[in-house]
N, C-alpha and C positions, 0 to 999 in steps of 0.2 A: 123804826120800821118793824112791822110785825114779822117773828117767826115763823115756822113751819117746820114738822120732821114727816120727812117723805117715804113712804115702804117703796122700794125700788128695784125693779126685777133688770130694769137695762128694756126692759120690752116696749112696745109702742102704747102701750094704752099710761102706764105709768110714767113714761116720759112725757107723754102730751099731759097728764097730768099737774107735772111739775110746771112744764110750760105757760099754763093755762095762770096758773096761780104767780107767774115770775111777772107775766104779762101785768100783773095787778101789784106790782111791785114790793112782793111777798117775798122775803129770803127762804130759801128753801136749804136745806140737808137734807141728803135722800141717804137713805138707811137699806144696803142689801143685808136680806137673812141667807147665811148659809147652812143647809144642812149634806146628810151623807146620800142624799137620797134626791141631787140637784144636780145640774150642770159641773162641771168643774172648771172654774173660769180660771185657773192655773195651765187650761190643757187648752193651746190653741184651736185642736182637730177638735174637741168635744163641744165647741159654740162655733155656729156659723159666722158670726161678726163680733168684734168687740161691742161685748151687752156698754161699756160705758163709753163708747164715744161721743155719746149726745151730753156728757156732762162735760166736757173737753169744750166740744163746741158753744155749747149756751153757757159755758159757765159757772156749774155748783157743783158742790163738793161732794161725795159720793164717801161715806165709810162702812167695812163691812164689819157685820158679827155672827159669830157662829154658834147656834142655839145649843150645838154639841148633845149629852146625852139628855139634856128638857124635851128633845124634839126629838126621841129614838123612845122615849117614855110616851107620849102621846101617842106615837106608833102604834104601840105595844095595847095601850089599852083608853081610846078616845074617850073621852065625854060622852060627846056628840056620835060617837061610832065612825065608822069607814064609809067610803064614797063607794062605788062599784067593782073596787079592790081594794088597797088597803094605804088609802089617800084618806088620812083625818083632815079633811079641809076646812070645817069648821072649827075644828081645836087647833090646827093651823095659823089660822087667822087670830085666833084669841088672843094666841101666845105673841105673836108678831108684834101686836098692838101691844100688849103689856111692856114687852120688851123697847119699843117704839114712848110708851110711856115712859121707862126711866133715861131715853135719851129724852124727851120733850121737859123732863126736870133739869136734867144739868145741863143741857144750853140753853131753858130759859127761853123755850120755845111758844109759844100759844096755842098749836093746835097742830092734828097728823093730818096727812093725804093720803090716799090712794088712788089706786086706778082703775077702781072698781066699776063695773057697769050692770044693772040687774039683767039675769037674764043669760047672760054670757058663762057662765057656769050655771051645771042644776044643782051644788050642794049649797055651797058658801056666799054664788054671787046673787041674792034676790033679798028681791022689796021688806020680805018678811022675816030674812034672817039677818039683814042689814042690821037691825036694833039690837036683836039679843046679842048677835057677837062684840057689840061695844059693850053693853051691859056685862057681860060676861069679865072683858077688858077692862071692866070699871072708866072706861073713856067715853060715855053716852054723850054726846051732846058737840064733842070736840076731834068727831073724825069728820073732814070732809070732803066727799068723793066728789072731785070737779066736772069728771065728765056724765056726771049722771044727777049732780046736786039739784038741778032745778025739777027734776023729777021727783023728790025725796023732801023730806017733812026736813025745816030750815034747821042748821047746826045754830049753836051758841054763837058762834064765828059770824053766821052770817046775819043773826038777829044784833050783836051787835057793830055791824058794820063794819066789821075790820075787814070782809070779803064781800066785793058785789055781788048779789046773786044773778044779776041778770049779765052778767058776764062770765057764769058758768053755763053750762051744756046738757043736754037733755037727749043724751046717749042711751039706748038701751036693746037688747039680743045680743045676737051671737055675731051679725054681721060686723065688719072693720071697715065698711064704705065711709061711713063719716068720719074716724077714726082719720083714714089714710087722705082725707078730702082735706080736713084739720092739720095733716102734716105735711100735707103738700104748702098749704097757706102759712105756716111757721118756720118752713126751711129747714122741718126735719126730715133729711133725705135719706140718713143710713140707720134702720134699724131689722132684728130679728125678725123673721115672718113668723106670725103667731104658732105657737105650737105646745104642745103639753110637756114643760121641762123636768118635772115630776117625775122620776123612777115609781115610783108609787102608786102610779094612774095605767104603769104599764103590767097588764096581767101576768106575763110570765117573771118578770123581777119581783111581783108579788107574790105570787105562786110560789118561791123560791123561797125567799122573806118568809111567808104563813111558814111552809116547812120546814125550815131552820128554828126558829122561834119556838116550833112546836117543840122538840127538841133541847132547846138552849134556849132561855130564856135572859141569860146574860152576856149575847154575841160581841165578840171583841169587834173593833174600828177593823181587822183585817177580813174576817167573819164577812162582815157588810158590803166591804168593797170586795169583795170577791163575787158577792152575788149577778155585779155586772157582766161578769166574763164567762166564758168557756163554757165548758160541759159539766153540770152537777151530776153528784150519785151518791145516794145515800146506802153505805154500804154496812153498815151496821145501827142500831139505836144510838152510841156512843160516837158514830165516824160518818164524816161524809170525804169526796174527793172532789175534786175542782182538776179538769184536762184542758191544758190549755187549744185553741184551735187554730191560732196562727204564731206568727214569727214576734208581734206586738201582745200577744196575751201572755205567750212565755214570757216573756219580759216583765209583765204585770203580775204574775205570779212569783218569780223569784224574789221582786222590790218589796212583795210582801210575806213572806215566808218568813217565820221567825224561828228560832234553834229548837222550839221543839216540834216542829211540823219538819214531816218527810216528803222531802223531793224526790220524783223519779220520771227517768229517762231511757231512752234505746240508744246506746252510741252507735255512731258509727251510719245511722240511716234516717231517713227524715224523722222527728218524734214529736211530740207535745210531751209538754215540760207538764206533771201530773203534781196534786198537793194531794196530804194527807190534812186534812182538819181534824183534832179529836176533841169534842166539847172542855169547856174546863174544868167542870165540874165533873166530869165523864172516866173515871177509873176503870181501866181494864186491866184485865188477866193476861198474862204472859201469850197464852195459847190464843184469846181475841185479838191480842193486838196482831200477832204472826200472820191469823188468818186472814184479817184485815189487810193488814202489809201483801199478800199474796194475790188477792180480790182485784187490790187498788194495780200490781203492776200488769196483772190478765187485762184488764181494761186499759192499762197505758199500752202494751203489747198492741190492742186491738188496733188502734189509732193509729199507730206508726206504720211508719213506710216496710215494716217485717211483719204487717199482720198476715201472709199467706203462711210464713214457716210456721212448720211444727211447733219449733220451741223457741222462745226467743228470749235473749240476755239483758233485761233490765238493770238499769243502775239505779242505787237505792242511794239518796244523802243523806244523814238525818243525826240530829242527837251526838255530832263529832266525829260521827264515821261514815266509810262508802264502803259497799256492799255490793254485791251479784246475786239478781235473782233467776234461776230457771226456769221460764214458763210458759203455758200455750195459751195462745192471745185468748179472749173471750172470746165468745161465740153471740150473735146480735141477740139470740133469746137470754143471755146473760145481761147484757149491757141493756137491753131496754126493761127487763126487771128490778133493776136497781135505779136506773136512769128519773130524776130529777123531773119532772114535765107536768106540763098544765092537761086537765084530762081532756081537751077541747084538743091539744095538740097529740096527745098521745090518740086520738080516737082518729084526728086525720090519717096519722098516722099509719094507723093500722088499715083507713080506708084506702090508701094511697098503695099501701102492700096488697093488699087484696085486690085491688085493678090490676096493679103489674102479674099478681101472677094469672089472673083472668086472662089477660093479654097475650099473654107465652104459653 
């Protein structure tokens, strides 16, 4: 029986994929890529449906890998460049397949799948970048994308016969009518509704990203996932601060807080749990770190349930000790100059201030 190693997102187009080729009595292993900048299928609330149930139901095995920092380096500085933020989806894809190459060696597999369709993305998914990114994977000849193959100049696979072509599909845009027509007809009934899973496709986690980076160019794994949450502020060259905004972000800040970063809080009244991040390579001076420490608890101040008092009692953790800070919350022309934001948002922003006070 012939192999197959399948790139696998859990989504509808790459599970009809798999289908399509099982149908042809292909064994299939589907291969998810994990990076930091993905769903986290640890976290039930953060995927709408188990991405693998359809491999329970039909039956194939499903292993994951995590590209770790191969795929925080292509971030950093693409090949191919960035999509419309700072999504490398063409060096993306290279890597995937490379990677997908040294599984398709040691199980002795024949050939990869995906679930690609031309047309359905504008960087990575078309006619004419199709070639170069196997080329690039050194896999030319031995990728084949089932729901689009009969569209597409024949793989090695299907010139020799080890895959029908006319029992693949000639899929192609943005729409999922035929997709979902397809999975109605195979008794795929439970899957994700298409959606950009990517942090990286979403402007303001890029925007945050570009400016970090700018800065540190060596972001630790807590650096990263921080980017998801709360409220950034970049409060010096060397320091930025992360304010949590609910009861679940607090929480997501402490799990990641390490002994040298400062915690701080308001007791006593509702607060956002506040972090200090200092880059690592980022050496300060007695007197910046102080003023930094002072900046960052004015802005925890401001957020909390004691932003109207004059002065208010911050609790500092950090470094083995707790501390009290005395201070008066920031004021919003404070927090919105240091404040973290995409300029598209800050410009609403400011449009949105400007009507209110038109109004009054």
């Amino acid at each position: 029986m012939a192999k197959a190693i399948a790139l696998y997102s859990g989504g509808l187009d790459s599970t009809l994929a798999i289908l399509v080729l099982m149908r042809q009595k292909i064994e299939v292993t589907a291969v998810t890529f994990l990076t930091h900048f993905g769903c986290d299928i640890s976290d039930k609330s953060s995927c709408s449906k188990n991405p693998f149930a359809a491999s329970h139901k039909f039956g194939f095995e499903v292993k994951l890998c995590h590209l770790a920092g191969k795929f925080i380096e292509i971030v950093k500085n693409p090949k191919f460049g960035h999509g419309k933020n700072m999504n490398p989806c063409i060096d993306c894809r290279i890597l995937m397949l490379k990677e997908a190459k040294e599984f398709m060696k040691m199980s002795g597999a024949d050939f990869i799948i995906t679930g690609e369709v031309p047309g359905q993305r504008p960087m990575s998914q078309r006619r004419d970048t199709f070639p170069k990114i196997d080329r690039e994977a050194d896999v030319e000849g031995y990728v084949l994308r089932p729901l689009s193959a009969r569209l597409l100049k024949p793989t090695i696979i299907e010139q020799m016969g080890i895959v029908d072509r006319e029992r693949l599909c000639d899929f192609h845009g943005r729409s999922r009518k035929p997709q979902m027509a397809l999975a109605k007809k195979m008794g795929l009934t439970e899957y994700p509704m298409p959606a950009g899973g990517c942090l990286l496709t979403d402007p303001l986690y890029s925007y945050r990203l570009r400016e970090l980076l700018s800065y540190n160019l060596h972001p630790s794994l807590k650096d990263i996932n921080l980017l998801r949450i709360g409220r950034h502020f970049r409060i010096s060259d060397k320091c930025r601060i992360v304010v949590g905004r609910d009861e679940n972000e607090n929480n997501t800040i402490q799990s990641l807080a390490e002994n040298r970063d400062y915690l701080l809080w308001v007791d006593e009244f509702g607060s956002p749990l506040t972090i200090i991040c200092a880059n690592a390579d980022g050496d300060q001076s007695t007197d910046e770190a102080d003023e930094d420490l002072k900046l960052a608890a004015s802005i925890c101040a401001r957020y909390s349930d004691a932003k109207r008092l004059p002065v208010v009692e911050v609790t500092v953790l950090g470094k083995g000790s707790e501390f009290k800070i005395h201070i008066t919350p920031a004021t919003s022309t404070i927090v919105d100059s240091f404040r973290i934001q995409s300029e598209k948002l800050a410009d609403k922003k400011a449009a949105n201030a400007a009507l209110q006070k038109t109004l009054t």
